[in-house]
C-alpha positions as CSV (number, residue, x, y, z in Angstrom):
1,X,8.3,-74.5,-15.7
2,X,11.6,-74.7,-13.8
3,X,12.8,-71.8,-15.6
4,X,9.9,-69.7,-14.5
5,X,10.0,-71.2,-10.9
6,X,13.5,-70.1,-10.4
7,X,13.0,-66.6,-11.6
8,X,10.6,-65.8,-9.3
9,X,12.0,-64.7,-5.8
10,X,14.8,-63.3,-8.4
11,X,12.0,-60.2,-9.3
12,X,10.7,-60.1,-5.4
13,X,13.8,-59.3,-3.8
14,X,14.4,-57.4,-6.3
15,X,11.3,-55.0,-6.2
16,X,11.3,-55.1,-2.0
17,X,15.0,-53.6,-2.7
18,X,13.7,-50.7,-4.4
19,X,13.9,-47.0,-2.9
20,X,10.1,-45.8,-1.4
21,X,9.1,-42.1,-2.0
22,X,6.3,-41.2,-0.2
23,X,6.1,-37.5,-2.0
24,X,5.9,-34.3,-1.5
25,X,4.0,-31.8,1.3
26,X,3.4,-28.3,0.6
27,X,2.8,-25.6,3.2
28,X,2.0,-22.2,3.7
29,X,3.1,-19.7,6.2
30,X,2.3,-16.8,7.3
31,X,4.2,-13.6,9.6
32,X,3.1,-10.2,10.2
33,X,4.6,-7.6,12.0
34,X,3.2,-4.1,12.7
35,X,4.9,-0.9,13.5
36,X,4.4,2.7,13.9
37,X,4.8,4.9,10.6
38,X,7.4,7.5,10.2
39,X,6.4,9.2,6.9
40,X,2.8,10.5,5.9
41,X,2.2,11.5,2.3
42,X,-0.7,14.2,1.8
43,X,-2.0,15.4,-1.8
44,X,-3.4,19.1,-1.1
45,X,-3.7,21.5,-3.7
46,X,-6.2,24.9,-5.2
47,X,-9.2,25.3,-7.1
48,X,-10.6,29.0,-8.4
49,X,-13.1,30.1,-10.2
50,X,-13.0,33.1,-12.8
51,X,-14.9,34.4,-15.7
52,X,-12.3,33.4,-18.0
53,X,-9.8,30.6,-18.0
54,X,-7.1,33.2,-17.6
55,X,-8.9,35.3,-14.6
56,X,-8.9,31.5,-13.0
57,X,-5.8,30.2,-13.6
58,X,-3.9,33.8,-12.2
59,X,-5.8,33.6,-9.0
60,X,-4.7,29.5,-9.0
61,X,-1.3,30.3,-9.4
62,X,-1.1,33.0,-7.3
63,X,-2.6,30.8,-4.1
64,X,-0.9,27.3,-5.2
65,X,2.5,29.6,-4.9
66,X,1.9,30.9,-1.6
67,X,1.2,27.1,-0.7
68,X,4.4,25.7,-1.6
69,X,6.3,28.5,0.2
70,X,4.2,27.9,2.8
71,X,5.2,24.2,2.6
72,X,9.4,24.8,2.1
73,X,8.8,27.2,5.4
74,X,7.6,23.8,7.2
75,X,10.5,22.2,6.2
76,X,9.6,20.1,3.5
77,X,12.1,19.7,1.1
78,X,12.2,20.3,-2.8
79,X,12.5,17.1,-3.4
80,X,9.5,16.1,-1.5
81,X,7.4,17.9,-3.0
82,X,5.7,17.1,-7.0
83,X,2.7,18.2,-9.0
84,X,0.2,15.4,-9.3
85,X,-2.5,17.2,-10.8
86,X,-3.7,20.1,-13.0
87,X,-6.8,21.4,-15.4
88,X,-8.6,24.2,-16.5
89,X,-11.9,23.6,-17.2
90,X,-15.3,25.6,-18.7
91,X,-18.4,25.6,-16.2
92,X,-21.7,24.6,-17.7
93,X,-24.8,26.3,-17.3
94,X,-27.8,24.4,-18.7
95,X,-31.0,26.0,-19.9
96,X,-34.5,24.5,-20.4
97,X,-35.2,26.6,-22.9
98,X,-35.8,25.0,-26.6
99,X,-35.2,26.6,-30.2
100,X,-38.1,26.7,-32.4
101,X,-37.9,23.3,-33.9
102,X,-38.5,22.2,-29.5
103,X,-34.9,21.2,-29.4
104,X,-32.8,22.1,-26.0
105,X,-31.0,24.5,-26.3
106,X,-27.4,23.5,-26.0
107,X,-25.6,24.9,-22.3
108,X,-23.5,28.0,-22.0
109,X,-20.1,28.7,-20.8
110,X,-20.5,30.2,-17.6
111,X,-16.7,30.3,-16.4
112,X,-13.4,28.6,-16.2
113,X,-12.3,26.5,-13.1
114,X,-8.4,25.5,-12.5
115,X,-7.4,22.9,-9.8
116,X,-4.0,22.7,-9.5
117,X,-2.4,19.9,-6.4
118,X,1.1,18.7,-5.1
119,X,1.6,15.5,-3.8
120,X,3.8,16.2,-0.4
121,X,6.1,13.6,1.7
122,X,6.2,14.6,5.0
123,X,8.9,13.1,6.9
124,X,8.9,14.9,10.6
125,X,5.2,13.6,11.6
126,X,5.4,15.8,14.5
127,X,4.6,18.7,11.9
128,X,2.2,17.2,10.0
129,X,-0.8,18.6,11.9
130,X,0.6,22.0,11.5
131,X,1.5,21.3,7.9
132,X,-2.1,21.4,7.1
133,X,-3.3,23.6,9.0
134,X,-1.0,26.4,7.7
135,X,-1.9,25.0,4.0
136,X,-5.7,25.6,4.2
137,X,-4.7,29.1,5.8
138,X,-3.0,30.2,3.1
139,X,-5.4,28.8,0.6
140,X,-5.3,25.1,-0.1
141,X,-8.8,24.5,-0.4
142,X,-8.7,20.5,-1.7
143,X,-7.1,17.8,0.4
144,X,-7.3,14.2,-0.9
145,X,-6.3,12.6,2.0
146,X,-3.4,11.4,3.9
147,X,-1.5,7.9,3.9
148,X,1.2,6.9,5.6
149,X,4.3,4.8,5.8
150,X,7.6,3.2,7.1
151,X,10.2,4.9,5.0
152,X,12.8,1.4,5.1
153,X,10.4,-1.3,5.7
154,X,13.2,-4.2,5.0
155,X,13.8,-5.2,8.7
156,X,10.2,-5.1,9.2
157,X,9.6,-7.9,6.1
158,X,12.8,-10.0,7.3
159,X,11.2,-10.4,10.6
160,X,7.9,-11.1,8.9
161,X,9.7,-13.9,7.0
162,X,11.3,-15.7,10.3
163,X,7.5,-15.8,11.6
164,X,6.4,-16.7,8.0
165,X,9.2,-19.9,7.4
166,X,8.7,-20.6,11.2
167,X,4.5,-21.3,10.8
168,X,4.8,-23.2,7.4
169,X,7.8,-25.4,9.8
170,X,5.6,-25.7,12.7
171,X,2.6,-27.0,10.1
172,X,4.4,-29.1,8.0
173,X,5.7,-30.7,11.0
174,X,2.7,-31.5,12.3
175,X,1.4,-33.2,9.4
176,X,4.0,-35.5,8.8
177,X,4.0,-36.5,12.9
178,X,0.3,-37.4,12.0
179,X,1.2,-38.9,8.8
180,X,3.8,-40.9,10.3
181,X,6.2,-40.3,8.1
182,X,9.6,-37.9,8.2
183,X,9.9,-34.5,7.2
184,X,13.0,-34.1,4.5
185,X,14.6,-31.9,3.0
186,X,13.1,-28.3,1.7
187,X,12.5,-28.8,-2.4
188,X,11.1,-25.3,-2.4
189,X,10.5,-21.9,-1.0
190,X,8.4,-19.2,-2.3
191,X,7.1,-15.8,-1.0
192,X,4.3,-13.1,-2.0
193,X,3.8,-10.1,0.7
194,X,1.4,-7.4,1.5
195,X,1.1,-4.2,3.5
196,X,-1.8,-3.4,5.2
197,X,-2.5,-0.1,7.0
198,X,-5.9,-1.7,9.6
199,X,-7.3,0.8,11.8
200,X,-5.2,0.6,15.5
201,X,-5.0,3.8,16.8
202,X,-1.8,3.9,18.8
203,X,0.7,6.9,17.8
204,X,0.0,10.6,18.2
205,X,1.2,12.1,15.2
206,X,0.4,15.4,15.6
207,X,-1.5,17.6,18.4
208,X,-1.8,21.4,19.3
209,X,0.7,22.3,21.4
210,X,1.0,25.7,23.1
211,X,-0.2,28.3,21.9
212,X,0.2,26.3,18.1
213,X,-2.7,25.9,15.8
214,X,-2.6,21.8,14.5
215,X,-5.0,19.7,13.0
216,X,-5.2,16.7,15.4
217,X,-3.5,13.4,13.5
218,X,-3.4,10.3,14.5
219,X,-0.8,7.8,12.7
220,X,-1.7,4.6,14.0
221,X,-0.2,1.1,12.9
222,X,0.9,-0.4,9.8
223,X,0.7,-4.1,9.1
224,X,3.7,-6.0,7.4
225,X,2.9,-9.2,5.9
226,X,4.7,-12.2,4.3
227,X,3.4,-15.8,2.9
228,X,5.7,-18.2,2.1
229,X,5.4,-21.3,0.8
230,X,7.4,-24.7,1.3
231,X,7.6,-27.7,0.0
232,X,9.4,-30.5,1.9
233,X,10.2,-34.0,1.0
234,X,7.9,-36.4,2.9
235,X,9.1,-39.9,3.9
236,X,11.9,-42.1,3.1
237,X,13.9,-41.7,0.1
């Protein structure tokens, strides 16, 4: 029993003496910046019709031609312009007539169609408007829309990612004041991002001027996005 007794306050001080980790505290933050766009991307292009698929496709290629002259005129580059899309294919017909067993009978080939688009980058927005104007004049008659963009977004995601690191900070902070315990040092840091293109009207792309034909454009803003993550020590080590 004296053996025992003596041990005793031995293993207490001991244990009291031992390092206290409180954990870990993970936070996410998040920064956005937005900014006006200074490249629009448009995918325009030709479809005909003919009796046969050659009648079709020489009427295609004849109009998709005079569109990417029309195009390098505008100032678009070589470069900036590629082929995203091309078919030739039969028209249908479809009958409700029957053979003599009561069977449909199956459709007929009526004609050919050929579609034929470019995928164009268009880097002087002030000429976009006019860009497509001129192309359905000289014969684009299929536009799939236009998108836009920030040709070198990088400044634009490293001021997302001060905002980003200073919310998860400002968070993580907080918690630990109402924790009562100190914030340590940063374990880890990780990031995903995302570009969104909401609907804020705010730049005029590309209006009629004098005496110009132009299809009005609006440009608008483009959201820049970054969430990071951070884990900090928490408490006394």
């Amino acid at each position: 029993m004296r053996l025992l007794t003596g041990l005793v306050p031995l293993v207490l001080t001991a244990g009291f003496a031992l390092p206290v980790y409180a954990g870990t505290i993970s936070i996410d933050g998040r920064g956005e910046v937005t900014a006006a766009p200074d490249t629009a991307f448009i995918n325009s292009g030709v479809t005909t019709q003919g009796n046969t698929a050659r009648e079709a496709l020489d009427a295609n290629s004849e109009a998709m031609a005079d569109l990417i002259d029309a195009l390098r005129e505008a100032g678009i580059e070589s470069r900036d312009i590629q082929t995203s899309g091309f078919s030739v294919s039969p028209n249908y017909v479809y009958s409700d007539e029957r053979d003599e067993n009561g069977y449909s009978l199956p459709p007929k080939i009526s004609g050919y169609q050929v579609s034929n688009s470019v995928s164009v980058r268009v880097r002087d927005l002030e000429a976009l408007g006019q860009i497509l104007d001129r192309s359905v004049t000289v014969g684009a008659n299929t536009v799939n829309g236009v998108s836009f963009s920030v040709a070198d977004p990088g400044d634009l995601y490293d001021e997302a990612r001060r905002a980003a690191f200073a919310d998860a900070r400002r968070k993580a902070e907080l918690y630990a004041e109402v924790a009562g315990e100190p914030l340590g040092e940063i374990e880890k840091i990780a990031e995903s991002q995302t570009f969104d293109q909401p609907p804020r009207p705010m730049m005029e792309a590309a209006y009629a001027r004098a005496g110009d034909a132009s299809v009005p454009i609006e440009g608008g803003e483009l959201t820049f996005s970054i969430v990071v993550q951070v884990e900090w020590e928490l408490g006394n080590s």
